[in-house]
LOTIBA-182924 format. One record per atom (N, C-alpha, C, CB): x, y, z; residue in three letters. Coordinates in steps of 0.001 Angstrom, whole numbers, plus 500000, padded with zeros to 6 digits. Glycine has a CB too. Layout:
N
XYZALA ...
This chain:
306
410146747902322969UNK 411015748753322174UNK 410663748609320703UNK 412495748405322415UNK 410232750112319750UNK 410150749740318610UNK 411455749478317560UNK 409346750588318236UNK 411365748386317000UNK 412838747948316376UNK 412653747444314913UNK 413586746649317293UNK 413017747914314375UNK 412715747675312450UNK 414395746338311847UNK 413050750251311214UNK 413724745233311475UNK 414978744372311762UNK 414762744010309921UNK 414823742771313292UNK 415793743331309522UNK 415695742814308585UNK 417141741597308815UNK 415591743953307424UNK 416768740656308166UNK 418266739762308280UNK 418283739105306290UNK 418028737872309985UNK 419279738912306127UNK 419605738338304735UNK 420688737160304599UNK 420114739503303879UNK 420778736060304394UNK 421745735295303838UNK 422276734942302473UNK 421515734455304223UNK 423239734745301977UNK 423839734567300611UNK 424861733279300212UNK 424611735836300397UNK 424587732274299452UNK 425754731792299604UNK 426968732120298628UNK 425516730568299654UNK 426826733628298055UNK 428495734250297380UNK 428336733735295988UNK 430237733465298192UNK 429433733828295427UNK 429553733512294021UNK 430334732359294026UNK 430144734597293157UNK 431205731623294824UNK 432194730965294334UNK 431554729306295613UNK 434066732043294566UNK 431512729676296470UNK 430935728676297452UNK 429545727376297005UNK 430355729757298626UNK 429371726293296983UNK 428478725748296762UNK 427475725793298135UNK 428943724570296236UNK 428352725415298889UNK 427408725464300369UNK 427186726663301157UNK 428003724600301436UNK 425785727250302105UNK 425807728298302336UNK 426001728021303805UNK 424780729034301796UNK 427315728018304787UNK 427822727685306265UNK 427454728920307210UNK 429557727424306300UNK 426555730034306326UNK 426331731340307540UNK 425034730825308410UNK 425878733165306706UNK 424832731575308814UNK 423057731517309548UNK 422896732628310437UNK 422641730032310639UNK 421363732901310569UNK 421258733996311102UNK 420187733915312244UNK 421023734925310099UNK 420025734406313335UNK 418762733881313873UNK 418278735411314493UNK 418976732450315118UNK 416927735527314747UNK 415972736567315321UNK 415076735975316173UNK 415201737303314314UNK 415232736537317840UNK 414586736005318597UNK 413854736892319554UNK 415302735185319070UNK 412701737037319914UNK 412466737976321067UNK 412588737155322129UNK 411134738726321103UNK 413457736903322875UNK 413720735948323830UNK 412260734950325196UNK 414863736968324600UNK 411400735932324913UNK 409953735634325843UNK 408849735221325054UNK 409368736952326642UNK 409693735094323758UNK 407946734928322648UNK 408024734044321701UNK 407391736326321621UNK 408174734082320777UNK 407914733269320087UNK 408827732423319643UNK 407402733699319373UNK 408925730822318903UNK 409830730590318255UNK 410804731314317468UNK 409438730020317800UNK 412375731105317689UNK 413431731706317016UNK 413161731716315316UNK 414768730891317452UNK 413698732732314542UNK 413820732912313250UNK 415508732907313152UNK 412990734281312748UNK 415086731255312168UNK 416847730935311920UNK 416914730494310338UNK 417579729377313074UNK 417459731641309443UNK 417577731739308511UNK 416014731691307424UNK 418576730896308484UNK 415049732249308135UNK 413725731891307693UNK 413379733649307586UNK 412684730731308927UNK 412410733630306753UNK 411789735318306186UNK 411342735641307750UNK 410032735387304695UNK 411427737331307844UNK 411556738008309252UNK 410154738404309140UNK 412757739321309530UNK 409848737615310297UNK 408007738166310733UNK 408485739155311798UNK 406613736680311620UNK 406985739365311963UNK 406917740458313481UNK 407210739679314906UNK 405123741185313728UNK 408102740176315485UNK 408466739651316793UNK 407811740552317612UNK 409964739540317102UNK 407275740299319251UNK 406809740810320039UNK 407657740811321148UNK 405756740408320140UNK 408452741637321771UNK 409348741782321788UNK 409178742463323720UNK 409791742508320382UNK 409304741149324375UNK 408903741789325852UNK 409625742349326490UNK 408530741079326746UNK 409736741644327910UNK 410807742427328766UNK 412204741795329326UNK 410090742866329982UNK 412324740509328280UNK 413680740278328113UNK 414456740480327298UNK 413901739469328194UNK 413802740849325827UNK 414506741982324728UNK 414558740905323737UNK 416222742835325117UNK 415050741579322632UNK 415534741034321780UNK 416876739924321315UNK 415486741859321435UNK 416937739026320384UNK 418515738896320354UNK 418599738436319030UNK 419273737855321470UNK 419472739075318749UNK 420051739077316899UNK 421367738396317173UNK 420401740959315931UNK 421769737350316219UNK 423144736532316056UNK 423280736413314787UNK 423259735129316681UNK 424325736542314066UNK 424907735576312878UNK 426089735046313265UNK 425183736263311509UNK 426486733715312795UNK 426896732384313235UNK 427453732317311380UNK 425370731079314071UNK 429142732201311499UNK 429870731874310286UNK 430028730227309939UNK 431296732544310454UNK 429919728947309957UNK 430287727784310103UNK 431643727477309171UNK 429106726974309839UNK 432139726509310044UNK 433455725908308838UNK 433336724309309017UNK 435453726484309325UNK 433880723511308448UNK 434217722118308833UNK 434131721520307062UNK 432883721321310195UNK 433441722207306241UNK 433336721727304940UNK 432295720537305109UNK 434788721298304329UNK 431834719978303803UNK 430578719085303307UNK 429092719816303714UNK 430669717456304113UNK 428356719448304571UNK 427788720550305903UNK 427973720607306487UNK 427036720809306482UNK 429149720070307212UNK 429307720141308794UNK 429390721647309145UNK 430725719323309368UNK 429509722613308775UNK 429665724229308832UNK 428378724498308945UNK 430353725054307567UNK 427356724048307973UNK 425893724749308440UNK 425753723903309263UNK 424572724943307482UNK 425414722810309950UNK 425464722331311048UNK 425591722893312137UNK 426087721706311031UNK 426720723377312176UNK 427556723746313349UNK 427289725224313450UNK 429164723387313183UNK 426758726228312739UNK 426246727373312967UNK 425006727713313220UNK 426503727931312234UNK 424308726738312779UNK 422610726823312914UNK 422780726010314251UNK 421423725973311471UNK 423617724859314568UNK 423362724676316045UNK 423867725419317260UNK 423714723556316284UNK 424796725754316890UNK 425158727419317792UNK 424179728445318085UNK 426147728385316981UNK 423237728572316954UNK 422528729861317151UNK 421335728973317794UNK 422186730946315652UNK 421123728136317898UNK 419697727109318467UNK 420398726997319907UNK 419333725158317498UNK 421054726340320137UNK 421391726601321594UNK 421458727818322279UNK 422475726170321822UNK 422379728851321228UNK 422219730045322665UNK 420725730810322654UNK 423583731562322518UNK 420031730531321464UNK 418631731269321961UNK 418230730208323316UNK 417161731272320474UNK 417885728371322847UNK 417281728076323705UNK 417705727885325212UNK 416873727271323238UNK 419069728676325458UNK 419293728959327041UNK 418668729559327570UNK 420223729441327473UNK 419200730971326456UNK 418815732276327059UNK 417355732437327201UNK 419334733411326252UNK 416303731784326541UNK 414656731410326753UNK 414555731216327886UNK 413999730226326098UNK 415407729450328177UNK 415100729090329540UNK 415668730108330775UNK 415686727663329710UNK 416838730702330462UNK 416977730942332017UNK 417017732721331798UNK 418676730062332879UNK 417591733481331094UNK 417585734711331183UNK 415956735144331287UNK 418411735260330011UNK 415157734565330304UNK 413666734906330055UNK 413122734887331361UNK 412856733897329082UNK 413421733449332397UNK 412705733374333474UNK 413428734619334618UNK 412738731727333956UNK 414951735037334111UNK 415166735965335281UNK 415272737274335190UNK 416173735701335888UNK 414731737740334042UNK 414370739225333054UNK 414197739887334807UNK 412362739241331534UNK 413018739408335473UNK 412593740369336486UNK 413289740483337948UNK 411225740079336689UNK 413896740009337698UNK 415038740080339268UNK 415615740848339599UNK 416064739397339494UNK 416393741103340661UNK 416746742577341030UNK 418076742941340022UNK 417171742724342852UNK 419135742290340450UNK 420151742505339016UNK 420676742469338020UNK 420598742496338826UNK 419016742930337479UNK 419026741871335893UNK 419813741954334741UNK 417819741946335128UNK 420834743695334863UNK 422424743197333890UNK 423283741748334464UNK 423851744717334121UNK 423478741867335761UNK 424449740951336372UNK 423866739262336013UNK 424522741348338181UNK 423009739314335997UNK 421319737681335108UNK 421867737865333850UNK 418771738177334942UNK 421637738963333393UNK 421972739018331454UNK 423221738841331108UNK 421698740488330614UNK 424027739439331970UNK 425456739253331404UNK 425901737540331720UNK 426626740482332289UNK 425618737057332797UNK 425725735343332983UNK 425316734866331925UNK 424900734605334098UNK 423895734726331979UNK 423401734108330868UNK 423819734156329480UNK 422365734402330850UNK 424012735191328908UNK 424597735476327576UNK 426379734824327710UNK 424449737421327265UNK 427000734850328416UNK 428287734147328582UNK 427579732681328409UNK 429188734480330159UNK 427030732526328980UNK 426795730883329728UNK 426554729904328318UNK 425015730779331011UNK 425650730866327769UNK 424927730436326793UNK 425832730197325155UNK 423752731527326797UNK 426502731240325403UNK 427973730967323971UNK 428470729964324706UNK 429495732398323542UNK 428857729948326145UNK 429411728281326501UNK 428491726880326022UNK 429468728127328309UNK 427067727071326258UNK 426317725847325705UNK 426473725910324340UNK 424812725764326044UNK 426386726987324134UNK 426459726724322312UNK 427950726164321458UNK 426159728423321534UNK 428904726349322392UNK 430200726037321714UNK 430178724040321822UNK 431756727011322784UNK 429638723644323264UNK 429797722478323788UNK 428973721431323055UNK 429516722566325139UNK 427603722275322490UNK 426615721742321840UNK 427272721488320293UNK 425316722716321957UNK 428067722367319749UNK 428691722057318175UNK 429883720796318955UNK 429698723940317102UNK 430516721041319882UNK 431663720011320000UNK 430715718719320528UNK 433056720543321216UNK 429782718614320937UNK 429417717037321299UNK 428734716346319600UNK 427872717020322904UNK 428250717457318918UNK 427470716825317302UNK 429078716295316522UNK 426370718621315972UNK 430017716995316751UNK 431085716725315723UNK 431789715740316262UNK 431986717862315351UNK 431643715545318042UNK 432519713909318330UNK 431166712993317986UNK 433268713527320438UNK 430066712686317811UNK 429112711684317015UNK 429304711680315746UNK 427726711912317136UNK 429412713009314648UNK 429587712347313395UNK 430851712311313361UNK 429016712910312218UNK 431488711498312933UNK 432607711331312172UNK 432495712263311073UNK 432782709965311737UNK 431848712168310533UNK 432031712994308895UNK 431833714750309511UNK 430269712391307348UNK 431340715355310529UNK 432108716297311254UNK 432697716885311847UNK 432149716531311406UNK 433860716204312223UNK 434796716150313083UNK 435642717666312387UNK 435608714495313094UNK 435983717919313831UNK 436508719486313252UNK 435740720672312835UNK 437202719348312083UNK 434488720671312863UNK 433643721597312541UNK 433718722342313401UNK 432519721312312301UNK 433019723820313144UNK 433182725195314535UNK 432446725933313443UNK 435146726070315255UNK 432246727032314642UNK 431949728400313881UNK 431828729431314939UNK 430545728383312960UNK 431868730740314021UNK 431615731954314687UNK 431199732068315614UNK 431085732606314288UNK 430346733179316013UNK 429508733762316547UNK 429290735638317048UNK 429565732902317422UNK 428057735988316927UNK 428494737632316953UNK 426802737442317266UNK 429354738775315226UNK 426724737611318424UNK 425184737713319101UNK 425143739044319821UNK 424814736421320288UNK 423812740031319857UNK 423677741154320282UNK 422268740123321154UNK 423536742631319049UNK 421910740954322552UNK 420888741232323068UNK 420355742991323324UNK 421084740447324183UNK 419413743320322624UNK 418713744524323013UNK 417868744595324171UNK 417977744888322044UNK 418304745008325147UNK 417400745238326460UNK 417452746539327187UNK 417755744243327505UNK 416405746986327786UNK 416539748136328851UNK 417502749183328160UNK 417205747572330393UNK 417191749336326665UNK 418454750455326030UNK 419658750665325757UNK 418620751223326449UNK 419881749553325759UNK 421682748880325474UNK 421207747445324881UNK 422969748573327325UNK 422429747696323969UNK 423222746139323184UNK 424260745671324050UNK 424113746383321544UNK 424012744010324426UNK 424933743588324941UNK 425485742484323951UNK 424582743248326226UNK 426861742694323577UNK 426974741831322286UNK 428141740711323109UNK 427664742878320594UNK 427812739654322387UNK 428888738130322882UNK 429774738020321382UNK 427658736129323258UNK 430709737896321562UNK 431827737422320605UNK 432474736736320152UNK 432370737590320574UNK 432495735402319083UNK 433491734854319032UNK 433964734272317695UNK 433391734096319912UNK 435001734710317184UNK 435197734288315778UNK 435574735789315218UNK 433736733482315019UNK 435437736219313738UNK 435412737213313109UNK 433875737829312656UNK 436265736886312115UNK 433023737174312648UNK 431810737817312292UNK 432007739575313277UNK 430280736576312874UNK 431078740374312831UNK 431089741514313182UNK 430021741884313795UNK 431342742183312339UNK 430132743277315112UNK 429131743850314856UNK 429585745627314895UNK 428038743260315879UNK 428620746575313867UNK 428684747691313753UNK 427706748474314407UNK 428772747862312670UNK 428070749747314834UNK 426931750870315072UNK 427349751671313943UNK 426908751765316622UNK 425735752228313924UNK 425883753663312889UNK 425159754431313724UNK 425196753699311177UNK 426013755923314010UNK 425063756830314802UNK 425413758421314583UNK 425185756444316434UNK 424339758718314064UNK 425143760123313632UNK 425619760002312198UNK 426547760433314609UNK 425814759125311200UNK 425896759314310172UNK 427574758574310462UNK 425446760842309651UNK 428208757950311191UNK 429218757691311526UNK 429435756206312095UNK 429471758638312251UNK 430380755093310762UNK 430021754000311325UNK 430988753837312495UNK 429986752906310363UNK 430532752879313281UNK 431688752432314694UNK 431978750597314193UNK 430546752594316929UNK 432681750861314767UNK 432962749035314814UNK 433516748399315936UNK 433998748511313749UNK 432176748000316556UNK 431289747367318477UNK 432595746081318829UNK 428769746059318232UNK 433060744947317679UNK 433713743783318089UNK 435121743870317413UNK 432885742481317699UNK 435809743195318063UNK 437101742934317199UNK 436979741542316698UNK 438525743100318045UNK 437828741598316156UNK 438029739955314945UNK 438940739228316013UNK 439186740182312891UNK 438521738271316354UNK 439543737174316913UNK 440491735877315878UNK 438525736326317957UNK 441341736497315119UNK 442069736293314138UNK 443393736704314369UNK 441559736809313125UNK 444319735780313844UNK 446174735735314027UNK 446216736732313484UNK 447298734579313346UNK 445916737379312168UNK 445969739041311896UNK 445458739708312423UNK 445660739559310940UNK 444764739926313287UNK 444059741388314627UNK 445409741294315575UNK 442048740825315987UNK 445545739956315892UNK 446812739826316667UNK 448052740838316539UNK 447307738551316335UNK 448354740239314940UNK 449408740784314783UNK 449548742416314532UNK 449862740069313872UNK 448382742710314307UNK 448101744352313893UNK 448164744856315466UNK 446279744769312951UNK 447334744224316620UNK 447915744620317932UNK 449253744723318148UNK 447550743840318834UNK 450255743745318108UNK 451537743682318150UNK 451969744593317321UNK 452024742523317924UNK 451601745441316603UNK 452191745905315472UNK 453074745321314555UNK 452681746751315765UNK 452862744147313796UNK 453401743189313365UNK 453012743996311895UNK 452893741650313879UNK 451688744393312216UNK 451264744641310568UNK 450081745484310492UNK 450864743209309711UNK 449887746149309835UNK 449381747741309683UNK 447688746684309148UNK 450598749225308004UNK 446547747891309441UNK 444992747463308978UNK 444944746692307616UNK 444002748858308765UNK 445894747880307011UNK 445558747581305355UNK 446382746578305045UNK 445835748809304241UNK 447391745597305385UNK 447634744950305283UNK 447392743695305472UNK 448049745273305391UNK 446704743738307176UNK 445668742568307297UNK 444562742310306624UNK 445201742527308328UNK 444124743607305739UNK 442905742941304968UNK 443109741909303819UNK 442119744029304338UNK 444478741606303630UNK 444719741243302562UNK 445585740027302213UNK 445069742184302131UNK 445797739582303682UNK 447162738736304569UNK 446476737732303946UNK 447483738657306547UNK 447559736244303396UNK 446845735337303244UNK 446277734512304147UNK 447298734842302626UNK 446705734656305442UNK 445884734265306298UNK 444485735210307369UNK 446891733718306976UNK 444704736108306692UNK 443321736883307339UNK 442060735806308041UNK 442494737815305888UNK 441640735159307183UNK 440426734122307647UNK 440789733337308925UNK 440099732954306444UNK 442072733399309645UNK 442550732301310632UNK 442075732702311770UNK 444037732051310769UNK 440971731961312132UNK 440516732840313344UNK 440883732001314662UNK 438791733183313285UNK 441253732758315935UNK 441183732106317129UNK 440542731686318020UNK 441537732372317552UNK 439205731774317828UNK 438254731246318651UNK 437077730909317814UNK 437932732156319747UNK 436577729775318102UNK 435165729295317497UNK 435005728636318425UNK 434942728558316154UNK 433146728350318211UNK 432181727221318834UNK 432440726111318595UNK 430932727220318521UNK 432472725365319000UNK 432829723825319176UNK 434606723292318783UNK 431665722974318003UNK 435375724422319526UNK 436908724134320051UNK 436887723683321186UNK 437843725235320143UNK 437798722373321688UNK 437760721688322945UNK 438819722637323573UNK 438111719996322918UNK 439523723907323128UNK 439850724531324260UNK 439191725398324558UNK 440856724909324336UNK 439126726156325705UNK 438437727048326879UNK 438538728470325860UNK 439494727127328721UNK 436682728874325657UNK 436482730319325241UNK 437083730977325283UNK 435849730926325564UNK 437246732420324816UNK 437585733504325478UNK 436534734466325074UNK 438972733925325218UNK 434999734925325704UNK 434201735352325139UNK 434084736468325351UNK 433390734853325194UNK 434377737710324465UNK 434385739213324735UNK 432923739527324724UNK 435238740127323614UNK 432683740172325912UNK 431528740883326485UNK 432064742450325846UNK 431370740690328431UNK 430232742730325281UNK 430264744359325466UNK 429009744790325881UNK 430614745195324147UNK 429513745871326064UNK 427644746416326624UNK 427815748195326221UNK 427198746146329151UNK 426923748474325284UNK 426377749773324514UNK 425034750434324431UNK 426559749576323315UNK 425056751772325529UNK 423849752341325504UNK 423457752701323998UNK 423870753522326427UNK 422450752305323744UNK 421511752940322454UNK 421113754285322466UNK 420178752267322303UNK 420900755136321087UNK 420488756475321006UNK 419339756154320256UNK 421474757534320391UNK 418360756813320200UNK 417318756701318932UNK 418066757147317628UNK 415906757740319138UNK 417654756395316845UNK 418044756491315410UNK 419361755495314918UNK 418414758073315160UNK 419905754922316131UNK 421092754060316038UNK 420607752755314992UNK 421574753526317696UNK 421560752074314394UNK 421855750810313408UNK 422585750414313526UNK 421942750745312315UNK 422209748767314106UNK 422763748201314333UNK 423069746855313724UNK 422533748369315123UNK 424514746729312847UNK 424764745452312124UNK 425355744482312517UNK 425288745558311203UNK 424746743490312088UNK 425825742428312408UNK 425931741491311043UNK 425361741452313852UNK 427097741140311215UNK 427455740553310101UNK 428557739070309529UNK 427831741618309709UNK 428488738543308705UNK 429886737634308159UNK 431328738268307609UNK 429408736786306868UNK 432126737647307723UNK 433178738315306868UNK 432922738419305612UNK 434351737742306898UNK 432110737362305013UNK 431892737040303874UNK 431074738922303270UNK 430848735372303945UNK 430648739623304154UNK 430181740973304078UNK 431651741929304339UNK 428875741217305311UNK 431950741653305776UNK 433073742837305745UNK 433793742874305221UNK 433682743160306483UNK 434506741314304963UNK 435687741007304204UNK 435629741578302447UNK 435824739289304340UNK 434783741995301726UNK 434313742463301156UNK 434500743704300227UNK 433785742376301725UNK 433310744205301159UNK 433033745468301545UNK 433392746485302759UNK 432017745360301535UNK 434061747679302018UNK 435277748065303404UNK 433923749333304125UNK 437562749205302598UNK 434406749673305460UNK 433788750053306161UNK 433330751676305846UNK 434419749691307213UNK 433737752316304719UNK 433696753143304290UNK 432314752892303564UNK 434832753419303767UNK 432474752312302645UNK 431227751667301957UNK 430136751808302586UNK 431287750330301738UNK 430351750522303856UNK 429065750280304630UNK 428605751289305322UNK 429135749285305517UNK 429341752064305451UNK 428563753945306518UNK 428082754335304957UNK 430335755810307618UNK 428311754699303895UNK 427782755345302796UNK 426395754504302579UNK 428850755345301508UNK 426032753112302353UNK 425193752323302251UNK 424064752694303663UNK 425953750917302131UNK 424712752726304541UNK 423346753019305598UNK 423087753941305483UNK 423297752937306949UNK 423653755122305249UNK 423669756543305550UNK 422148756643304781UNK 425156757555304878UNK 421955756087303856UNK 421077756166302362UNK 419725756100302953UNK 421338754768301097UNK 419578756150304541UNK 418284756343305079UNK 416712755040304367UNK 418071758186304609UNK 417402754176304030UNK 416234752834303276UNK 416337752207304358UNK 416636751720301755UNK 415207751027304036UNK 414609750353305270UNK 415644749452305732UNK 413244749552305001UNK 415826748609306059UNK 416867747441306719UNK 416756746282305656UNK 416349746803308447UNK 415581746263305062UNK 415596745055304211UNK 416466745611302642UNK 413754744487303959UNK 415825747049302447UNK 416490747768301257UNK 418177747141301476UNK 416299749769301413UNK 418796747975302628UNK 419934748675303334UNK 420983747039302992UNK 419478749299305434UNK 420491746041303259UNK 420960744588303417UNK 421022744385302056UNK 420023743496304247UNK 419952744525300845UNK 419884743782299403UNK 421061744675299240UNK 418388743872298197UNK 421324746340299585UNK 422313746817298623UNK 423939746310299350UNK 422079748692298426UNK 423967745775300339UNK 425431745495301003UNK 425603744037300340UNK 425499745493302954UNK 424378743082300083UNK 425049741991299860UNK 425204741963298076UNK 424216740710300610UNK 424697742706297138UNK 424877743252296094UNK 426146743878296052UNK 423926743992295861UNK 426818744708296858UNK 427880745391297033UNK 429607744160297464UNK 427253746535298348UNK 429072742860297932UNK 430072742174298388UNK 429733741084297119UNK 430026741726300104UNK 428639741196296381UNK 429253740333295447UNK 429723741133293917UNK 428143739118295221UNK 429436742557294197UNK 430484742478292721UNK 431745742990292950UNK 429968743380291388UNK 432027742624294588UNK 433840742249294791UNK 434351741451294639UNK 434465742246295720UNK 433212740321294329UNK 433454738892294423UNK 433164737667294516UNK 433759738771294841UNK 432225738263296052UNK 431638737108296238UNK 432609735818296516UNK 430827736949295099UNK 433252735896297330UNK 434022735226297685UNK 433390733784298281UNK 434734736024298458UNK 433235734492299712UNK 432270733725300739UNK 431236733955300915UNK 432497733684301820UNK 430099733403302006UNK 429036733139302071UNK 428564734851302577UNK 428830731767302968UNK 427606734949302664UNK 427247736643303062UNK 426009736711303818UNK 426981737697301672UNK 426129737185304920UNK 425450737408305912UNK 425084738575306905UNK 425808736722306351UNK 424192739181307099UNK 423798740468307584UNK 422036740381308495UNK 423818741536306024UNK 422433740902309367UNK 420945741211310092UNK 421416742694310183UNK 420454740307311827UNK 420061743411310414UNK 420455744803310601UNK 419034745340311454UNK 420814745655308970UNK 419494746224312488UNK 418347746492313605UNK 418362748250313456UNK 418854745784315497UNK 417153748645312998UNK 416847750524313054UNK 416399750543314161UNK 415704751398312001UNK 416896751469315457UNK 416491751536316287UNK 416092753078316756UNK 417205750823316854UNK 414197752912316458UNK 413391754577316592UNK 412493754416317502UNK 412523755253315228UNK 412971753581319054UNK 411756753980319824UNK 411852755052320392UNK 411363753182320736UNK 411136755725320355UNK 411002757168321373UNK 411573756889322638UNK 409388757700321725UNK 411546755883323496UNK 412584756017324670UNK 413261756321324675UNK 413015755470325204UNK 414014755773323560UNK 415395756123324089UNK 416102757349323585UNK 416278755036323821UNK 416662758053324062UNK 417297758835324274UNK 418054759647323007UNK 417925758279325125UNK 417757760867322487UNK 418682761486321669UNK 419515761149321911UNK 418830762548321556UNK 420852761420320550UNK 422111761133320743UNK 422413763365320156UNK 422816759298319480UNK 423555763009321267UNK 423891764721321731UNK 424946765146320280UNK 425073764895323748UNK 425108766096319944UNK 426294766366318859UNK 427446765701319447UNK 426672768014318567UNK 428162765368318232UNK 429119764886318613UNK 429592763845319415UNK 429401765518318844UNK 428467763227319906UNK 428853762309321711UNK 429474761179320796UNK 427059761540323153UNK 430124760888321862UNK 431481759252321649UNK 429910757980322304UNK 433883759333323678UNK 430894757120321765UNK 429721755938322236UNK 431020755294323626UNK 429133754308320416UNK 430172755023324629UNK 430949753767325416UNK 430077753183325603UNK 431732753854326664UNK 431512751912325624UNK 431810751213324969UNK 431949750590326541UNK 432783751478323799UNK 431902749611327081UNK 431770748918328317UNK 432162747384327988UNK 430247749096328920UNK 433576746965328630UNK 433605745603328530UNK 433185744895329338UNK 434531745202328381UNK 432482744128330118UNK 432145743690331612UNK 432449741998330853UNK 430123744241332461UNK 432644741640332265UNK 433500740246332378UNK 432190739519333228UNK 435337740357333408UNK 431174738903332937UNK 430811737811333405UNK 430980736794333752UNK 430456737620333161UNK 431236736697335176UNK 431375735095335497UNK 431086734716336557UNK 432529734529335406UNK 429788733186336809UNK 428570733227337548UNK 429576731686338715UNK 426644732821336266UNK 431378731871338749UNK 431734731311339054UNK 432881731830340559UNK 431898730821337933UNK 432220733091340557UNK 432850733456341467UNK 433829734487341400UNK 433240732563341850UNK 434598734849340527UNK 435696735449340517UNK 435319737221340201UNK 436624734626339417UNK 433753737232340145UNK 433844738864340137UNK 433028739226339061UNK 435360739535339919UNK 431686739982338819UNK 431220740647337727UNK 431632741484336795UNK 430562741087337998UNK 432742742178337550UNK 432938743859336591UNK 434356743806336096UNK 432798745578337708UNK 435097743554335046UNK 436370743556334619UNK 436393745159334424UNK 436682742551333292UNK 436536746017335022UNK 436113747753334720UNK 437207748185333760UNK 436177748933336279UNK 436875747938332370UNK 437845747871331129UNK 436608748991330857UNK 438244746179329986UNK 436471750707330297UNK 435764751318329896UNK 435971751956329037UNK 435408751724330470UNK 435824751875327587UNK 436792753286326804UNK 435250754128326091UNK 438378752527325002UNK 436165755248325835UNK 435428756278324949UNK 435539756076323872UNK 435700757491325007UNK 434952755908322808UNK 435532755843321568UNK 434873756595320367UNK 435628754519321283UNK 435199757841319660UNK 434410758039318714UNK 435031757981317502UNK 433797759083318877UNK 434920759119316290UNK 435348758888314838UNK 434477758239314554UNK 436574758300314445UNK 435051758094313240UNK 434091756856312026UNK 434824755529311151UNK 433456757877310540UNK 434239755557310160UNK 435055754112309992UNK 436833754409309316UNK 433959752983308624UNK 437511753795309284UNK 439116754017309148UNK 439282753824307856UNK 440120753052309971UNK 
């Protein structure tokens, strides 16, 4: 698949330490790119996989704990998705593995933080896409993001696992208010929590011409989603497209750390996108424990950003 990637990290204006990380992997080839300048990946027939990883715990225990998140779930998904790319049901292989693998990666930050003492309490994000066979299958956990742009129209692929998404479900409290809650940043799930995941699966057919972001809060939180569809729209490369978003989140502020990978996706395979078409949006429930592959949760969803 031809795929034009760029990734960027920042550590903000106000932060000394930079707790994001980003990694680029073609899962069958070469060593992972984790927070290092983006070479050419060769990119076989287990696909791609793009993550950014938010860290917290303070001193470093936050970059720690995000750069080892993103090192574990590539080096699962190497070992076992890579070896089962060719099998007969190789969503039902991909979707395990990509669960399995945010499980090693959460267990892998919680066994480094019960050895150091001085990181005890550390966690982080996570917002991993795999590109395969013409779909993004994205893993979730934390607030990091991921976006489509298609059609000139941004979407937004993950929800925030945060006491304010909560409460905006409940109708406790309206969008624009959660952007601004003093607890917005409180998120409910991270890597290396000794309680049990809750890892939202998605799975999204690709169109040619689709863009695909992923990102930190330290970006969305930012820069509102209006912005970021005007910024891609601007037709520049991914590396351009990234200098002007993280330029754009620091003269809001620059709060937090800032983080962005971004994937142009123009292989001729795949498939025009039709006027007007909605993207689905597919939740599937992986679990290689018995209880059933398909949670058949399916929505339509179109518009643009809110």
């Amino acid at each position: 698949m031809l795929i034009d990637y760029a990734a960027i990290t920042h550590p903000g204006k106000v932060r000394k330490n930079n707790e994001d990380a980003y990694l680029l992997s073609a899962i069958d080839g070469d060593e992972p790119i984790i927070n290092g300048p983006a070479r050419s990946l060769k990119v076989g027939d287990s696909g791609l996989l793009v993550a950014v990883a938010d860290g917290m715990g303070g001193a470093a225990a936050g970059e720690v704990a995000s750069r080892e998140g993103l090192a574990a779930v590539s080096l699962f998904l190497f070992g076992h998705w890579g070896r089962l790319a060719s099998t007969k049901d190789r969503e039902s292989a991909l979707l395990e593995a990509l669960e399995t693998a945010v499980e090693k990666a959460s267990d892998a930050v919680l066994r480094y933080s019960d050895d150091d003492r001085t990181a005890r309490g550390m966690g982080s994000t996570l917002t991993a896409a795999v590109i395969w066979n013409g779909s993004a299958y994205v893993a979730q956990i934390g607030d990091s993001r991921a976006y489509l742009l298609r059609q000139g129209v941004l979407h937004q692929i993950t929800e925030d696992q945060t006491l304010v998404n909560d409460l905006v479900a409940q109708g406790s409290l309206t969008r624009e208010q959660a952007r601004t809650h003093p607890q917005r940043n409180m998120i409910t799930q991270a890597l290396g929590s000794p309680q049990p995941l809750r890892v939202v699966l998605s799975r999204l057919a690709l169109r040619r011409g689709d863009r695909l972001l992923c990102c930190s809060d330290g970006l969305h939180g930012e820069v509102t989603d209006p912005q970021i569809q005007e910024l891609l729209n601007q037709g520049l490369s991914p590396r351009r497209s990234l200098e002007l978003l993280v330029d754009e989140a620091l003269a809001h502020g620059g709060r937090d750390n800032i983080t962005g990978a971004l994937l142009t996706l123009n292989d001729p395979g795949l498939p025009l996108p039709k006027p007007g078409e909605a993207l689905e949006l597919v939740h599937p429930t992986a679990n290689p424990r018995g209880r059933g592959l398909w949670d058949r949760f399916r929505r339509l969803i179109g518009g643009g950003a809110p």
